[in-house]
C-alpha positions, -999 to +999 in steps of 0.1 A: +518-422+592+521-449+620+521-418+650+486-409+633+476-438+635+488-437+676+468-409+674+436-421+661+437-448+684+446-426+716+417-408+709+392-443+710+406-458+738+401-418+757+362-416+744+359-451+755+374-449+788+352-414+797+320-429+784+327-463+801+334-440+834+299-423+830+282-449+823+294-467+856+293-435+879+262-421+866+239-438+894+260-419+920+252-388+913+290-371+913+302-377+879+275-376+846+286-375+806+270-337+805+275-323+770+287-325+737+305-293+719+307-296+679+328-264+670+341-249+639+361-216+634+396-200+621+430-199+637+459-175+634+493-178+656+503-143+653+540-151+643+558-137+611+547-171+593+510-157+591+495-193+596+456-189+590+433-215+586+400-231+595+399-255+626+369-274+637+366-293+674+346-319+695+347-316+730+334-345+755+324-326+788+317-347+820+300-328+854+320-335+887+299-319+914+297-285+894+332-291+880+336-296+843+362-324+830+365-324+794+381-344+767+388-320+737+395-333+700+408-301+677+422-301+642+427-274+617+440-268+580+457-236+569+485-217+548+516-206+560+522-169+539+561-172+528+556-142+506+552-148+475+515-165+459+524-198+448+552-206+477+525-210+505+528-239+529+499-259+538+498-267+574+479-290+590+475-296+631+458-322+650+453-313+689+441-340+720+433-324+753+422-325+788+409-295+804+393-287+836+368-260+835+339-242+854+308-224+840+287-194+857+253-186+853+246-146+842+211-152+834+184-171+827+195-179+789+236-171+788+263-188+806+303-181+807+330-204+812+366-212+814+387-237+805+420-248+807+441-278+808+468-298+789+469-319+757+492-330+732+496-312+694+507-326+665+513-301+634+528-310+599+536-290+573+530-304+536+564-315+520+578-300+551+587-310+585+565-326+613+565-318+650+552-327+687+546-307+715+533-306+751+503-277+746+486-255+776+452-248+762+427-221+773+392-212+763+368-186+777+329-203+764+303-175+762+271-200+759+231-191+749+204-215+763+184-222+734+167-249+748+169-277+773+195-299+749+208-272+725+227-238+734+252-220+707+279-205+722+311-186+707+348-198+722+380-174+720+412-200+724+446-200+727+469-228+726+504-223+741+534-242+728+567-248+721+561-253+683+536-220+674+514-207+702+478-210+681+446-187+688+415-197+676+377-181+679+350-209+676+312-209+673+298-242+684+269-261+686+260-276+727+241-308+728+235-316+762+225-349+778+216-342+812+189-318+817 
């Protein structure tokens, strides 16, 4: 319980420091708090253990001249299919990450971005066995304007890992703060 508990508080102090950041640089012009992304999809990582699940993630993005910077906070709940109806496993994974990304206009109202970076993952398994990794994460972000603040967007993802490479798909919700 104490290395959630590192957790939790790694990610305050990394909110804190990026909004502490744009605050202080906004005036400059070169780095603004851009958007919020409130996600919420399901996750499978392809192996013989069938994991499947729901996942849900919030992602801080930050503008650097037309670069995006973002802090990414990702969790998900699922079963681990051992064969047989009452021997599944729950699984439960908690993901922090950093990821540099770039988006590109097709149209008026639709825009298409990718992501990738690096992050930590922390998976446990109930009355099983918990484990750490270094992950690699990717995302390609197909986004529709909807307004000024709001766009919905859907986001296929794939974590690699030494653990259980996990791929999600993701719709999310885009508020953004800087029109």
């Amino acid at each position: 319980m104490d290395k959630l508990k590192v957790i939790k508080n790694a990610i305050i102090i990394g909110i804190s420091l990026f909004i502490i950041s744009a605050n202080s640089q906004e005036k400059s012009g070169s780095f603004k708090f851009k958007a919020l992304d409130f996600g919420l999809g399901i996750y499978n990582d392809c192996q013989a253990t069938l994991e499947n699940g729901f996942n849900g993630d919030m992602e801080f993005q930050f503008d650097i001249n037309s670069n995006i910077l973002s802090f990414q906070y990702k969790c998900g709940i699922g079963l681990i299919d051992n064969g047989t109806l009452f021997n599944n496993v729950f699984d439960v994974f908690l993901e922090v990450n950093l990821l540099y990304g770039r988006e590109l206009l097709i149209s008026k109202k639709v825009l298409c971005g990718f992501h990738l970076g690096a992050g930590y993952i922390h998976s446990t398994k109930l009355f099983g066995d918990v484990k750490n990794a270094m992950g690699f994460p990717v995302s390609i972000k197909l986004v529709h304007v909807i307004s000024k603040q709001i766009s919905l967007g859907v986001s296929p993802y794939v974590n690699f890992n030494r653990l259980n490479n996990l791929y999600s798909l993701n719709l999310f919700l885009r508020v953004k703060f800087n029109k």
